[in-house]
N, C-alpha and C positions, 0 to 999 in steps of 0.2 A: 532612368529618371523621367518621369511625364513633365512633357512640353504645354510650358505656361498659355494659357488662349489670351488674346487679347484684352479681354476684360482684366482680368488679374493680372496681365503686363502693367495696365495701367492703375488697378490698385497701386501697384508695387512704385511706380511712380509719382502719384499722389501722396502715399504715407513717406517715401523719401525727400519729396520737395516740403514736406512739413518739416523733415528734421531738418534740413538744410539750409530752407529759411529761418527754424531759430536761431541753429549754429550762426549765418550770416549777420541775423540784428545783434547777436549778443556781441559780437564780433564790433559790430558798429559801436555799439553803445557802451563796449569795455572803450576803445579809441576814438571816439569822436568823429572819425577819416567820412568823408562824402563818399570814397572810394568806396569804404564796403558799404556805404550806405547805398551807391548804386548799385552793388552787388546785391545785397539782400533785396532790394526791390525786383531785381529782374527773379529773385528764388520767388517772392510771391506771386510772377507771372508764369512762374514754371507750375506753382500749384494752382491757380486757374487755367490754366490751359489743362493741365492732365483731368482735373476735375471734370471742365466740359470736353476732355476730349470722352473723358469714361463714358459722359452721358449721350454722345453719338454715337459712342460703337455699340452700347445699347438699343439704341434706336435700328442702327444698321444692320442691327443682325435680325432684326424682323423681318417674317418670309412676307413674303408679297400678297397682296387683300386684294381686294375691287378699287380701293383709291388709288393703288401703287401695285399694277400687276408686275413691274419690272422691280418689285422690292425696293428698300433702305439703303443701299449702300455707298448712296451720296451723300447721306447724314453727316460720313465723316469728312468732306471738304468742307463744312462749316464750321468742325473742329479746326481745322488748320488755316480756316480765317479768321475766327474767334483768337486764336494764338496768335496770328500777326498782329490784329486790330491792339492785342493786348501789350505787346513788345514794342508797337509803333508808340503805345499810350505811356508805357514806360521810360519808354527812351528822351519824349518831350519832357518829362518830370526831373528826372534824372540830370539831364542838359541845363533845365533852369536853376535847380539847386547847385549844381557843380558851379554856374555861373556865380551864382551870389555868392558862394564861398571863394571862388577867385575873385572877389574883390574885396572879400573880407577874410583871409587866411587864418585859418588857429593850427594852434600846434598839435601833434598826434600825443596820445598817452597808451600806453600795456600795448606797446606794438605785437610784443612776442604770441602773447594770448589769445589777441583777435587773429593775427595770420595762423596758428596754429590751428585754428578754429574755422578757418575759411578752407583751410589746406585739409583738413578733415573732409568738410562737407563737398567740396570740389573732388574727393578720391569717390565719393558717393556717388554724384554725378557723372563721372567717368564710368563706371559701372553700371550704372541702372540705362546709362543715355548708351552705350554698346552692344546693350542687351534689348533696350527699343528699335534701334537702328536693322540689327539684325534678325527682329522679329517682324519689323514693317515689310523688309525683304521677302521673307518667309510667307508673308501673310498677303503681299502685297494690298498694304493697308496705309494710309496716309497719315493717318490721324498717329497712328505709334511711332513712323518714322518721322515726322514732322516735329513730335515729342522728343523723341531721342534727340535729333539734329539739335535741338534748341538747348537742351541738355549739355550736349558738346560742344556746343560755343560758347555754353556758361560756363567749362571748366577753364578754355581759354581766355575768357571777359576776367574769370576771378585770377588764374597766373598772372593778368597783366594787372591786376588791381596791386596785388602783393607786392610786386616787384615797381610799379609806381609807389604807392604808398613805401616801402623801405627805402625806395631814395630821398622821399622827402624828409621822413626821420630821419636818415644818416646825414642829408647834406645842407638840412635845415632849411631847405626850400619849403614853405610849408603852399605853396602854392602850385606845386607837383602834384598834390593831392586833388585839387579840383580838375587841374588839367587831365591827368589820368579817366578821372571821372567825365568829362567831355567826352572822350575817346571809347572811355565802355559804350554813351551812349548815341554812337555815329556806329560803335560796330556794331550794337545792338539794333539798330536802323535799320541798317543793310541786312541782317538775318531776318526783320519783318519781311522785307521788299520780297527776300527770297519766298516767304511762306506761303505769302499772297500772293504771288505769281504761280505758285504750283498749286494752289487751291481754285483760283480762276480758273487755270487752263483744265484741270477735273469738272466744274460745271460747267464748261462749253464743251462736252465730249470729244477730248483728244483722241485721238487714232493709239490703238496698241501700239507699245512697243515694235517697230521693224522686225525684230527677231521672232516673238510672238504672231505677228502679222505674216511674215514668209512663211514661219510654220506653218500656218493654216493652210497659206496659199497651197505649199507641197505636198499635203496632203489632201486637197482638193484635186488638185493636175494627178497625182495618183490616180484614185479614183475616178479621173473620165479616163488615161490612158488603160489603164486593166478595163474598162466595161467598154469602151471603144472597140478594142481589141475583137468581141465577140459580136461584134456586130458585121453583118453581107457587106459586100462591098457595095453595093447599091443602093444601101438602106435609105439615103438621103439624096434628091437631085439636086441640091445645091453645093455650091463652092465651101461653105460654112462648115465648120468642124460639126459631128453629129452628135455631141457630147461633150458642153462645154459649161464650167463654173466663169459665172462673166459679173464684173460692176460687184467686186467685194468690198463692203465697206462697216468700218471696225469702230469699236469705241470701249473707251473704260469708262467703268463706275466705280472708282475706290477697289474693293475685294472682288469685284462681279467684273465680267468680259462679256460684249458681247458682239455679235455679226451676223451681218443680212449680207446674202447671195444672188443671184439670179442662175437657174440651171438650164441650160439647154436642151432641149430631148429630140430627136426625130417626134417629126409628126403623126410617124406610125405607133407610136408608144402610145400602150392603155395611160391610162390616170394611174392605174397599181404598180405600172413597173416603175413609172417616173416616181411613183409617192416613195417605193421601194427605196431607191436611189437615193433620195433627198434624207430619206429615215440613216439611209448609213453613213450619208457625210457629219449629220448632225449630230448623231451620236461617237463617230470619230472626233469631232470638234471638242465634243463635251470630255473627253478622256484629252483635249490640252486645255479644261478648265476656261472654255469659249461655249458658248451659248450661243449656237448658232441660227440663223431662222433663213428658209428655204424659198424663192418664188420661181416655181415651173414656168416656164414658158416652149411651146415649141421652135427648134432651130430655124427652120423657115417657115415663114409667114406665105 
């Protein structure tokens, strides 16, 4: 079975947050409940978000021009701020409505209908948001997992709507219903805080991953120990190792890796052997999906 690419992850997420937010209003609108009414509202941030996330990853898979030699592929942390700004805008909404209905309580009507209807579209969300999750992995892509994640806190926002909202039907609290609806939009809060802090820390160019980053490293210290190896022992008068990857320093773009090196050489080395050298770490790099870029310098000055 061919493996979904990112664009059509995010179709698949788009045409599902449309079923799922009607599933959710009709839900509302059979019961009256603020509950699923804050639930359907966050299913309509679930289809702006996938929508602009589609149109980043769009963007991001543009190769690199004259304006952008380093390519698109920070397009999509705008996706994953555009999500928070959107879940932050939801949650104040949500909060002020839940308010005025705790102070003005009504009673739930077709409770069965609307959970039955919620509990659909949340089995929805469970699926599409595990199959994001594990594609942003795959992809290492921000904007699908950022989608997913939100996705998966939507199925747990909607079990605690169901299960507030059933207690107020059964215990005739009907003021359960807004407080519940409070509470969808503090946890929905804190999943913005989370999006926007992982989409920040993407445009200030965090450092790889540690695991990703030793990688390279080890594979650099490789490479001067085997080329070391065939060098005189006198090749070099100084104390300084004669072949040295020194001041590696790393960053991600969304999909894209990249690293700048400094390489050491004996001073007796042509330009071609060092160029030589540099050609092979960079191309070892690029087989760990690093994009690496090389500046020679001689060992002693």
């Amino acid at each position: 079975m061919r493996t979904l690419r990112p664009r059509e992850l995010l179709v698949v997420s788009l045409c599902a947050g449309l079923f799922t937010m009607a599933l959710k209003t009709l839900a509302w609108y059979l019961t009256g409940s603020v509950g699923f009414l804050s639930d359907a509202m966050e299913s309509a941030v679930n289809v702006a978000g996938a929508g602009f996330a589609l149109w980043m990853v769009s963007i991001a898979q543009r190769p690199a021009d004259l304006s952008h030699p380093f390519g698109h592929s920070k397009a999509e942390y705008f996706s994953a701020a555009f999500e928070g700004g959107m879940i932050l805008v939801a949650a104040i909404a949500i909060f002020i409505t839940a308010f005025e209905r705790l102070l003005n309580p009504q009673p739930i009507a077709a409770l069965g209908v609307g959970t039955l209807l919620s509990a659909i579209a949340s089995l929805i969300n469970l699926c599409v948001g595990i199959l994001l999750v594990r594609a942003g992995k795959h992809y290492k892509s921000p904007a699908l997992a950022g989608d997913g994640q939100h996705l998966l806190t939507d199925v747990w926002t909607t079990a605690g709507v169901i299960i507030g909202v059933g207690l107020a039907a059964i215990s005739g609290l009907n003021w359960l219903d807004a407080a519940v609806a409070m509470l969808v939009a503090l946890h929905i809060l804190r999943e913005a805080g989370h999006i926007l802090v992982s989409a920040i820390n993407g445009l200030m160019d965090k450092a790889l991953p540690k695991e990703q980053n030793d990688q390279l490293q080890q594979t650099l210290d490789a490479l001067c120990t085997q080329h070391t190896q065939t060098l005189p022992d006198t090749i070099t008068p100084c104390a300084a190792p004669p072949i040295t990857f020194c001041q590696l320093r790393t960053r991600g773009a969304a999909t894209q890796a990249f690293a700048h090196v400094n390489l050491q050489v004996p001073g007796t080395w042509s330009v071609t052997q060092a160029h030589q050298l540099a050609d092979i770490a960079e191309q070892q790099a690029a087989t760990l999906g690093i994009q690496l870029i090389v500046h020679i310098e001689p060992a002693c000055m």
